[in-house]
Structure formats: structure tokens, C-alpha cells
FIMI-266950 format. One record per residue (C-alpha): residue number from 1; x, y, z. Coordinates in nm, 3 decimals. Each point is the difference from the previous one (the first is absolute). Example, Ala and Ser with C-alpha at 12.3 -4.5 7.8 and 13.67 -1.06 7.14 Angstrom:
% residues 2
1 | 1.230 | -0.450 | 0.780
2 | 0.137 | 0.344 | -0.066
END
This chain:
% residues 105
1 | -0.723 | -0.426 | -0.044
2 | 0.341 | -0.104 | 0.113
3 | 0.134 | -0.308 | 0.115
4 | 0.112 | -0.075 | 0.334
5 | 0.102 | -0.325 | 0.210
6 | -0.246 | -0.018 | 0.312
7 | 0.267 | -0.016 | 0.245
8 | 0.260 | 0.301 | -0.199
9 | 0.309 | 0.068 | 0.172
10 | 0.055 | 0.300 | 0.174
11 | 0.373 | 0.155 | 0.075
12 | 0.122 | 0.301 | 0.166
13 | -0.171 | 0.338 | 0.003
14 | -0.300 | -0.111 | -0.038
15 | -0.310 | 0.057 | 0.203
16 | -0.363 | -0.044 | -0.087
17 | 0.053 | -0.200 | -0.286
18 | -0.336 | -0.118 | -0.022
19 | -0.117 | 0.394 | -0.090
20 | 0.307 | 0.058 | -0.239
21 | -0.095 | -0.360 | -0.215
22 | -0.367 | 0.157 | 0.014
23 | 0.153 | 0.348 | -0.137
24 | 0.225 | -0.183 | -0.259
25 | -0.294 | -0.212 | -0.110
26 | -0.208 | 0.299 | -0.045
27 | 0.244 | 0.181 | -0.261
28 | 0.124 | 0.255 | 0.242
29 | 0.335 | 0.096 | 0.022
30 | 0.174 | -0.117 | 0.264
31 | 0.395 | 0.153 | 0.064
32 | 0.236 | -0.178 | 0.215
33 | -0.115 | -0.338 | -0.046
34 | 0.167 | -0.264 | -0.209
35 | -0.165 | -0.350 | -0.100
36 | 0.197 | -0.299 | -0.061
37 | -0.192 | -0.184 | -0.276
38 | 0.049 | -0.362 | -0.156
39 | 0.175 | 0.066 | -0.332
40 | -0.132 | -0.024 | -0.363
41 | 0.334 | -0.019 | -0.127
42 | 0.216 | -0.344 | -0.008
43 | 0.324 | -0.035 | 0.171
44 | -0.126 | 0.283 | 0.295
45 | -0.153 | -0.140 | 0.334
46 | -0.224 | 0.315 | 0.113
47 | -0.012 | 0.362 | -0.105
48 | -0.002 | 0.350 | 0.238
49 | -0.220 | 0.249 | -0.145
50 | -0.077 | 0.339 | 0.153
51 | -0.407 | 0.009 | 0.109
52 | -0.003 | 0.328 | -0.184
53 | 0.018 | -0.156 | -0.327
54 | -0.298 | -0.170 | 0.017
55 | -0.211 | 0.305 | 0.002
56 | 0.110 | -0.017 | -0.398
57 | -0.309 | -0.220 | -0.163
58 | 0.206 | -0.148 | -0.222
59 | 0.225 | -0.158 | 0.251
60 | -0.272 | -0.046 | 0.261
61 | -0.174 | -0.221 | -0.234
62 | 0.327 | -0.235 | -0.063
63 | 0.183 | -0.004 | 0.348
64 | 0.049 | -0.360 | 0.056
65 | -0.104 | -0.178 | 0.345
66 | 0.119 | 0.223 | 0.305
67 | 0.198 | -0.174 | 0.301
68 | 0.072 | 0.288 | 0.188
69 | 0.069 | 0.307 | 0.117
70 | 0.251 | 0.253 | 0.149
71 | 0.031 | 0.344 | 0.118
72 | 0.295 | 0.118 | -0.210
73 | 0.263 | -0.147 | -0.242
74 | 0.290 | -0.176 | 0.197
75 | -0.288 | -0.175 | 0.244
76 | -0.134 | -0.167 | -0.303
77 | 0.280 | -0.150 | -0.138
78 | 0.077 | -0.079 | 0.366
79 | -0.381 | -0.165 | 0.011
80 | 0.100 | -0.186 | -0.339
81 | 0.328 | -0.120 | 0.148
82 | -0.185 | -0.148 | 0.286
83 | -0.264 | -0.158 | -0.186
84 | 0.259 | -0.162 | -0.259
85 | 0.187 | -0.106 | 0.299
86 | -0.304 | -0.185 | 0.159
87 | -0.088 | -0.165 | -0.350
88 | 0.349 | -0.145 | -0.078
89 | 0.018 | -0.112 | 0.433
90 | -0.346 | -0.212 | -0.085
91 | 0.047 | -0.148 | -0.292
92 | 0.373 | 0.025 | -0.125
93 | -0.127 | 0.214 | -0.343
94 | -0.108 | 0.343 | -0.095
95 | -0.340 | -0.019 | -0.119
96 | -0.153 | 0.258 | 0.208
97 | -0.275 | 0.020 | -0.219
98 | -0.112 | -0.380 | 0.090
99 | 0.079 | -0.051 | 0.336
100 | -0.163 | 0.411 | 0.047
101 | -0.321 | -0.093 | -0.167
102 | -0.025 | -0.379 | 0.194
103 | 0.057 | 0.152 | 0.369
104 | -0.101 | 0.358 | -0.008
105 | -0.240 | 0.016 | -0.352
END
């Protein structure tokens, strides 16, 4: 099953996002949704990954923890913006991945 933060964020385009998380988490294939995800890779903050991938097994089973989610391509990296923005305003650094998992995990 897929990891997500209780309280994921959710940006523009966006409605129902509780039955959309339930059809991602189920292996569907979801189109015209894109997750921002905490990143496995050093040096990068978070990731945006189209939901459709995630009907793949192979990446389903290694998507790292999901923070959110957006209804098309330029709202997510407007979503990631903002939540950058809000980490670097509260604590003057930009570990999202900490100060995500502390107040919304």
C-alpha cells in the first residue's frame, strides 16, 4: 500500500480527493492528477509524479511518501512552491521532508 501523510496537501483542480487517494491506492489509473512526493534522491526537496504511473506495479510498490496532490501539471508545482514557501517562512531551512512529517505526518 502507499504512503501518505494524514493531513496531504491538496492544490488546485482538485475535488474529491479523498475518492481519487482511494483509486490511486487501489492500483487504478488515475489521469489528470499529479502527486508531489518526498524525494528518494539527495539534493531534491519533493518530487511531482503523474497518478497514472502508479498503476505500473513496479513503481507503485516504490513511490516514496505522498504529500499531495493536484489536478494538472502547473498547479502542482504551484502546490510545491507554496509548500516550500511555508517551510522556509517557519523555520528559515528547506527540509520539507521534516517539518512535513512533524506537522502534517
Amino acid at each position: 500500500m502507499l504512503k501518505w501523510i494524514k493531513r496531504y496537501y491538496v492544490g488546485k483542480g482538485i475535488k474529491g480527493s479523498v475518492k481519487i487517494q482511494s483509486q490511486i491506492n487501489s492500483g487504478k489509473p488515475v489521469t489528470g492528477v499529479w502527486l508531489i512526493t518526498l524525494s528518494n534522491y539527495p539534493g531534491n526537496i519533493l518530487e511531482i509524479v503523474p497518478a497514472v504511473l502508479l498503476s505500473q506495479k513496479q513503481l507503485y510498490d516504490t513511490c516514496p511518501t505522498i504529500v499531495g496532490m493536484a489536478g494538472s501539471k502547473p498547479a502542482a508545482i504551484e502546490l510545491v512552491k507554496k509548500i516550500i514557501e511555508k517551510v522556509y517562512k517557519k523555520t528559515g531551512e528547506f527540509d520539507a521532508a521534516d517539518y512535513i512529517l512533524k506537522n502534517r505526518g
